[in-house]
N, C-alpha and C positions, 0 to 999 in steps of 0.2 A: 417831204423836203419843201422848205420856203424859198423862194428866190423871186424877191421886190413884194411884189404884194401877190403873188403867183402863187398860189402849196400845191403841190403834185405828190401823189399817192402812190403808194402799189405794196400788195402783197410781196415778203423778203420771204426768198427760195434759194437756195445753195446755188452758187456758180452767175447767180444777178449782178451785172455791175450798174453804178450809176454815178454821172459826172455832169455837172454846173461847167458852161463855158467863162473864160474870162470875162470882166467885169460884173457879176452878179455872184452879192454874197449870198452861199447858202448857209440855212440853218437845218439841219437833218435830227429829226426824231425816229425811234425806233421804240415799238412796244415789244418788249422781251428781250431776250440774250440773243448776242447778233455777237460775230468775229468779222471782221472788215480788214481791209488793205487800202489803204491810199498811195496815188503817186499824183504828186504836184508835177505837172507838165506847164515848162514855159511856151509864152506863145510866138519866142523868137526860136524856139525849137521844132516849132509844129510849121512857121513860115519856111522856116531854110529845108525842112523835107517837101511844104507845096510846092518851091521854087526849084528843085532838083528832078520833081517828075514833071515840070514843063509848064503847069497850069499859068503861074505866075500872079492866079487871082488870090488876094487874100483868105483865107480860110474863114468860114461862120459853123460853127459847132452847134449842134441841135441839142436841147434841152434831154437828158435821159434820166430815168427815176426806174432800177430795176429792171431792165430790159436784158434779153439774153444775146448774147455775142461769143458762142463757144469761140473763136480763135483768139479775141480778146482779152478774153479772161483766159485761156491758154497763157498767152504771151504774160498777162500778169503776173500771174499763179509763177511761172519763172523768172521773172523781177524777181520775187518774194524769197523764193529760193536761196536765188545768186546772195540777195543780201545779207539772207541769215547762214548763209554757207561760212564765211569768214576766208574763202579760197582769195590768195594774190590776185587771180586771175579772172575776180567776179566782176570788176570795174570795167575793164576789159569785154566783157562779155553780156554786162548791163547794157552798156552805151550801144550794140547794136541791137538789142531787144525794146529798148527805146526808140530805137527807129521804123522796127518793124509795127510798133505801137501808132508813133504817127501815123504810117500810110495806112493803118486798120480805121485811124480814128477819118482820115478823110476819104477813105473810100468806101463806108459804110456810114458815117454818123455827120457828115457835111450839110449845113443847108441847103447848100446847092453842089449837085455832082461833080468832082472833079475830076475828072478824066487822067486817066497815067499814058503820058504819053512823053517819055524818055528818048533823047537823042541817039546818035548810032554807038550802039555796045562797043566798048574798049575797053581792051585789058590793059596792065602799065606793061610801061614798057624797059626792056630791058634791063639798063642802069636805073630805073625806078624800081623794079623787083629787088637788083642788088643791092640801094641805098637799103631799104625796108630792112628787107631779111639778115642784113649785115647789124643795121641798130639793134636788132631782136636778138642776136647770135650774142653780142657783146653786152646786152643787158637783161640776159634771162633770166635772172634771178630778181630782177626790178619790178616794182607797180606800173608795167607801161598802159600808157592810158590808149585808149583809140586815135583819141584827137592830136597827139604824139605824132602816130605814126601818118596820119594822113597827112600833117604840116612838112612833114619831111620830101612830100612829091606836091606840093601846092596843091593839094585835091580836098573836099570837103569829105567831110566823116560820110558822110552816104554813097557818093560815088567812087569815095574810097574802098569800102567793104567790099563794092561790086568789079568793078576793076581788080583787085586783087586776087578774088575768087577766080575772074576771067581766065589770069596771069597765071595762077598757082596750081588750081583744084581744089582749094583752102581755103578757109574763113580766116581773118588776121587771126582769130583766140585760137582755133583749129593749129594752123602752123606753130602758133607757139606754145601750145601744147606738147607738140611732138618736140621741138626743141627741145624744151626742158626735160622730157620724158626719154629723147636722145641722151642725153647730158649726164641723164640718172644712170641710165644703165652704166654708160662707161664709169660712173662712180662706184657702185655696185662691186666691181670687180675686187675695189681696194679695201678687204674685211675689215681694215684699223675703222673706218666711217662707218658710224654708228648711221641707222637709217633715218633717224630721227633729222642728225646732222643733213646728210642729204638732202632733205624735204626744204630743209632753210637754203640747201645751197640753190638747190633749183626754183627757188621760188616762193615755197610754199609755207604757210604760215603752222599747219598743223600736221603731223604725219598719217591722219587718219584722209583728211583732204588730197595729199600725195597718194597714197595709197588707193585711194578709188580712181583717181585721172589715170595713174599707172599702170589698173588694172583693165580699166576701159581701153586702153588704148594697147595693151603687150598681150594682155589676155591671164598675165597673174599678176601675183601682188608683188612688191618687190625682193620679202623673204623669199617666197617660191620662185622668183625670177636668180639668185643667190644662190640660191643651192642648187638650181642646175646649169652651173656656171664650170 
């Protein structure tokens, strides 16, 4: 990889990630067959997570060229997923795997350490649970985004995830999960609805995508939930 008059090397091994900080273009060459992933992170995305765990100093990102970061690439590996999933509910589920991204990328890959040092834990509070979980109940079947739900209690999308979790036991994608999976079943009971139909009402874009959230979460599929009805 070139970046200004800089080339940085290294042998390509399975599970290596490597990322150029803002303002330096790279140029990346590869000898042989390589499969890659990219995610373009902004660096007003990466500022509003240092500003949320307290630092308040701007972020400087260290040069990386194939270096191992198993949780990293975890977290990617399930970007990757979410996207080619085609699930309603991957956007949703993107936008906090992106934030777990940030705080990987500043508390491992920073010029300089930044320390997590988060104010005192609060969950929402009570009419803030109900505004939330009331939008969610009334728009199950929607693309709700993250940043939706956080503007609804004036809280930023990070301290929102975390607060909610506090409040609920639940991740915001978690509870609306079970909404929807709620929702199904009582549909379920009504034979004329095709399951297919179903999947659209609750949400979901494909019946094969319903069908595995359904299963992960009741323990069958939603025929076998049908027939022993």
């Amino acid at each position: 990889m070139k970046i200004g008059r800089q080339t940085l090397s290294a042998p390509a091994r399975s599970g290596m990630i490597t990322f150029a900080p803002r303002g330096h273009e790279g140029f990346w060459r590869a000898d042989g067959s390589v499969e890659v992933s990219n995610v373009f992170l902004g660096h007003g995305r990466l500022l509003a997570c240092a500003d949320q765990v307290g630092n308040g100093r701007e972020p400087e990102l260290l040069h990386r060229v194939h270096f191992s970061d198993p949780k990293l690439f975890t977290i990617m590996t399930m970007i990757n997923d979410e996207i080619s999933s085609g699930d309603v509910m991957s956007h949703l589920y993107i936008e906090q795997l992106l934030d777990l991204l940030c705080l990987q990328l500043l508390r491992a890959h920073a010029a300089t350490s930044i320390p997590i040092s988060p104010g005192p834990r609060r969950g929402l509070s009570a009419w803030q649970v109900k505004r939330v979980t009331t939008y969610i109940r009334e728009n199950v079947a929607e693309d709700i985004r993250l940043q939706e739900l956080a503007d609804l209690v004036n809280l930023s999308r990070f301290h929102f995830c975390t607060a909610f979790r506090m409040a609920t036991g639940h991740t915001p994608y978690g509870w609306l999960t079970r909404q929807r999976i709620a929702h199904a079943k009582t549909l379920l009971k009504d034979r004329t609805l095709r399951i297919v139909d179903i999947a659209l009402i609750v949400g979901y874009e494909t019946q094969s995508a319903f069908s595995a959230s359904f299963r992960k979460v009741v323990g069958l599929t939603p025929s076998e939930f049908r027939r022993r009805l």
